[in-house]
C-alpha positions as a Markdown table, in Angstrom:
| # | Residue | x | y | z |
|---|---|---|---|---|
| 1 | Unk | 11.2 | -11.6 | -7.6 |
| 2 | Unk | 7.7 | -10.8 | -8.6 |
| 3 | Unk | 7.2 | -7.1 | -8.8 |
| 4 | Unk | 4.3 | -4.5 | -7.6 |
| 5 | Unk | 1.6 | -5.2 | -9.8 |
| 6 | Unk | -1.5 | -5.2 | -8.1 |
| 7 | Unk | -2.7 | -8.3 | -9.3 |
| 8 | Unk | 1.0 | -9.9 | -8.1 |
| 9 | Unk | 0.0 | -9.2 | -5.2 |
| 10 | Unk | -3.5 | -10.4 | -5.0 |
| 11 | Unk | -2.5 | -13.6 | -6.1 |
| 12 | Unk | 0.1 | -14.2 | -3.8 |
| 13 | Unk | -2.1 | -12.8 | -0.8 |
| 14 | Unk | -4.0 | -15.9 | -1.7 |
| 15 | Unk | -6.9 | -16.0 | 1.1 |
| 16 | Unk | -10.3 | -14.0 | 0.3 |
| 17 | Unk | -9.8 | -12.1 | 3.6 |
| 18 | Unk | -6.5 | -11.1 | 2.9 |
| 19 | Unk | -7.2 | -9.6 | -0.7 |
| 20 | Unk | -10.0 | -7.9 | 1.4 |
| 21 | Unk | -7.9 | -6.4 | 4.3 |
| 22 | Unk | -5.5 | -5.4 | 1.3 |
| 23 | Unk | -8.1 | -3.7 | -1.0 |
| 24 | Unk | -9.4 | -2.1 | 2.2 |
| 25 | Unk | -5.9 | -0.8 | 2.8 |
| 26 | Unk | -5.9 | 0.9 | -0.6 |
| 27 | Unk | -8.6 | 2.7 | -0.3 |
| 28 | Unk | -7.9 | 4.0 | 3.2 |
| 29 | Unk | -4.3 | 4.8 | 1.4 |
| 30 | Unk | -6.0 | 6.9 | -1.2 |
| 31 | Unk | -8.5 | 8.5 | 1.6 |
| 32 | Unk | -6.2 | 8.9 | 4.0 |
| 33 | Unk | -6.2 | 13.0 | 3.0 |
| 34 | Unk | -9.8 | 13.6 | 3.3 |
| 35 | Unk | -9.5 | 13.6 | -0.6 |
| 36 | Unk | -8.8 | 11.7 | -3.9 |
| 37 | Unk | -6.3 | 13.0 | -6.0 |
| 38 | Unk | -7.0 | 12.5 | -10.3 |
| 39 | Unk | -3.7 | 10.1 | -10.1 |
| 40 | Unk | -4.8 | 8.2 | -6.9 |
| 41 | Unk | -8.4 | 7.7 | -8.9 |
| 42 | Unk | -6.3 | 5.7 | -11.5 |
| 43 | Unk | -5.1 | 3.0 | -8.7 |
| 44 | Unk | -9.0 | 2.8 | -7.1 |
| 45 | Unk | -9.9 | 2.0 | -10.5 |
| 46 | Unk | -7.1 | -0.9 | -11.2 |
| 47 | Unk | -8.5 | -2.0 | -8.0 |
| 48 | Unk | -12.1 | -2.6 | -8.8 |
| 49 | Unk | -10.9 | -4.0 | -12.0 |
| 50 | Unk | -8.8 | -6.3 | -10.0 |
| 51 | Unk | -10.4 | -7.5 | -7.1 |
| 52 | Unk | -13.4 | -8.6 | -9.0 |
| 53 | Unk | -15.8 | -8.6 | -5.5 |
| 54 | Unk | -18.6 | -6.3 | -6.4 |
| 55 | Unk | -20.2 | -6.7 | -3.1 |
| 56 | Unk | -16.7 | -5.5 | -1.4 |
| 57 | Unk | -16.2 | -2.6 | -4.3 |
| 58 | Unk | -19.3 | -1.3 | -3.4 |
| 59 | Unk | -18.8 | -1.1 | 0.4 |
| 60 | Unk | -15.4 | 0.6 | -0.3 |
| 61 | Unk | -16.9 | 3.0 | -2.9 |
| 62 | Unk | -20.2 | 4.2 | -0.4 |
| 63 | Unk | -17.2 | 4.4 | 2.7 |
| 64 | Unk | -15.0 | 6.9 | 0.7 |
| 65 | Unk | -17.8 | 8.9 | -0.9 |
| 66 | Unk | -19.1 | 9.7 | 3.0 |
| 67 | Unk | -15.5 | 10.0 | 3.4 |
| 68 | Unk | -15.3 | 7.7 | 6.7 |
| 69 | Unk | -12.1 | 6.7 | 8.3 |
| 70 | Unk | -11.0 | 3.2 | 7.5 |
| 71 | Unk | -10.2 | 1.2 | 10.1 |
| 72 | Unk | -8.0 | -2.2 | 10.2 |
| 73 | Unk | -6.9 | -4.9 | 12.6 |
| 74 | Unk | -3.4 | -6.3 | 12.0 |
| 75 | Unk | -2.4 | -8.9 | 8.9 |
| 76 | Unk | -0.1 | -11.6 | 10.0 |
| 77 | Unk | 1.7 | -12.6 | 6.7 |
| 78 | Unk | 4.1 | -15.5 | 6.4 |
| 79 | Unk | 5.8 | -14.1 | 3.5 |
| 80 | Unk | 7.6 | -11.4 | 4.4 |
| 81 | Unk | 8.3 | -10.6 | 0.9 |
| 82 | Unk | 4.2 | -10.0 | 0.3 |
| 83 | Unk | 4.3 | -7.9 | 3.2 |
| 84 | Unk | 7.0 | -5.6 | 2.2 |
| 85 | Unk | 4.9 | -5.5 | -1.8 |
| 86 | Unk | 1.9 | -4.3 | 0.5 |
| 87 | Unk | 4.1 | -1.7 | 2.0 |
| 88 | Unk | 6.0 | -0.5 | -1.5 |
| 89 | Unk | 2.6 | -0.6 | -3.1 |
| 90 | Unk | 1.3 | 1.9 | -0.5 |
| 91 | Unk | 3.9 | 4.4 | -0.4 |
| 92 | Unk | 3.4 | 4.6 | -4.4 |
| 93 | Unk | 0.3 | 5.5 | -4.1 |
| 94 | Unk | 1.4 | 8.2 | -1.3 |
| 95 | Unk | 3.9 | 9.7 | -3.0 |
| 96 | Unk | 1.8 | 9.7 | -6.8 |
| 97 | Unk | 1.3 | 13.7 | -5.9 |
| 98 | Unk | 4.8 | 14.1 | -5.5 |
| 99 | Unk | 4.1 | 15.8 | -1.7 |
| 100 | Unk | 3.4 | 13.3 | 1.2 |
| 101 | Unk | 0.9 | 14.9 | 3.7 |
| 102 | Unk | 1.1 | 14.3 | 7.1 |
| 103 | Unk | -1.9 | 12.1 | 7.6 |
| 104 | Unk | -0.3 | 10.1 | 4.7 |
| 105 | Unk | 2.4 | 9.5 | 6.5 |
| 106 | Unk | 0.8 | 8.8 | 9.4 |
| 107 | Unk | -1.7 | 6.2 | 7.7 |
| 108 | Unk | 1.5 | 4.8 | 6.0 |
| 109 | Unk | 2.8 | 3.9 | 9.5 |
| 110 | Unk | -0.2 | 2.8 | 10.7 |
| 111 | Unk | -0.5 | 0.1 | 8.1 |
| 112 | Unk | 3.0 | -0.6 | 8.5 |
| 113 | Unk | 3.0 | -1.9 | 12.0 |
| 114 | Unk | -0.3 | -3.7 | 11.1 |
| 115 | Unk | 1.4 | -6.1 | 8.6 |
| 116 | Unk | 4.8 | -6.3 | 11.1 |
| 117 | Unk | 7.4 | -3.5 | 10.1 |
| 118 | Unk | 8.6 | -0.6 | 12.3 |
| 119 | Unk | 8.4 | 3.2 | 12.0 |
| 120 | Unk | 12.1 | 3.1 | 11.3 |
| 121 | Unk | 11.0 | 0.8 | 8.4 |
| 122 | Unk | 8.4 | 2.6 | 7.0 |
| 123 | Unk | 10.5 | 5.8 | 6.6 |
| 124 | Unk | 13.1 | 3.8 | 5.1 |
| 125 | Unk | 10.5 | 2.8 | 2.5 |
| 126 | Unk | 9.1 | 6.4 | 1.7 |
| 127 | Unk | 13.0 | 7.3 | 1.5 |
| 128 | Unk | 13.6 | 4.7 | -0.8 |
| 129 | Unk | 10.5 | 5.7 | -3.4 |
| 130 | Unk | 12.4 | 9.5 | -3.0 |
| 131 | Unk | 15.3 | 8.2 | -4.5 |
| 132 | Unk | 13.5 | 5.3 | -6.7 |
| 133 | Unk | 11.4 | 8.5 | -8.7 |
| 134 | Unk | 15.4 | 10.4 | -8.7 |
| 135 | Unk | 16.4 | 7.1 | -10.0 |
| 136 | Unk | 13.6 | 7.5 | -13.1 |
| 137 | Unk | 13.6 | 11.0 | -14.0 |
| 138 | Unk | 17.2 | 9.6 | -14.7 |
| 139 | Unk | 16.0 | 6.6 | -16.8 |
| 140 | Unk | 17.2 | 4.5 | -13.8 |
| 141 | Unk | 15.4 | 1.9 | -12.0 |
| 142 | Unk | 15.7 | -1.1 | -8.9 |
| 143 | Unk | 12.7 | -2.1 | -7.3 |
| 144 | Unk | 13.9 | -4.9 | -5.8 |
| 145 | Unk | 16.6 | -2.9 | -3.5 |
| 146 | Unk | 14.0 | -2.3 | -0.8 |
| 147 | Unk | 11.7 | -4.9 | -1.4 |
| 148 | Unk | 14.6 | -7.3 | 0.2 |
| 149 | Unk | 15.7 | -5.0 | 3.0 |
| 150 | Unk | 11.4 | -5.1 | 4.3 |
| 151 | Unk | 11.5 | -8.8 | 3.9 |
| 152 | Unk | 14.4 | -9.6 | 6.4 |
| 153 | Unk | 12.6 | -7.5 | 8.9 |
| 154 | Unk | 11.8 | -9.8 | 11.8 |
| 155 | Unk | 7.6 | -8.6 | 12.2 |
| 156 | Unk | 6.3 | -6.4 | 14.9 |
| 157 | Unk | 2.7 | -6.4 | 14.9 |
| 158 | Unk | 0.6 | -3.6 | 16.2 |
């Protein structure tokens, strides 16, 4: 099972649009706030490093310098396993300050019913990255637990 590298997960998003939609999630992920963290600057970076469309970089970069709400319509994924990557991915980011605010939450369950999973879902996901960062401060680690629970998730889109 492929893990959650960012450029995993580019390649297997295959279509243009859908590395789009997914960069665009990113940054509304990090913006979500009103504000980027130091730590969540590290993931915006990897991102213009990976996505390798200036044109779109730029467009991201001007919309979270005037700090402007990002907006997305639904991605309808075949691979459920991609979807649930998305998810993981996002909740990484999230929790990188340790503390989830509320509208990161909230963003977190928006994007979650736009690729197909439910509240219930998305909860189970921020629990599991709780335990998953208890699991490395105690040199532990297992990805792939929740990655498999998302991907049998029959999708609900929103």
């Amino acid at each position: 099972m492929k893990g959650m590298r960012l450029e995993d997960i580019m390649d297997d998003l295959g279509k243009p649009e859908n590395k789009r939609w997914f960069a665009w999630a990113i940054a509304g992920m990090v913006m979500a706030d009103g504000k980027m963290s130091k730590p969540e600057e590290k993931y915006m970076r990897e991102l213009f490093l990976q996505y390798g469309d200036s044109e779109i970089s730029t467009e991201i970069a001007e919309t979270m310098k005037k700090n402007t709400k990002i907006q997305l319509d639904s991605l309808v994924l075949e691979d459920r396993g991609v979807a649930a990557r998305i998810l993981k991915y996002l909740v990484v980011i999230a929790a990188i300050d340790q503390d989830i605010p509320k509208a990161e939450r909230d963003y977190l369950h928006l994007i979650g019913k736009k690729i197909g999973f439910s509240g219930n879902s998305v909860m189970a996901t921020l629990a599991w990255r709780k335990r998953e960062l208890a699991r490395q401060a105690d040199g532990k680690k297992d990805e792939n637990e929740m990655t498999l629970q998302l991907k049998n998730e029959i999708p609900r889109y929103k």
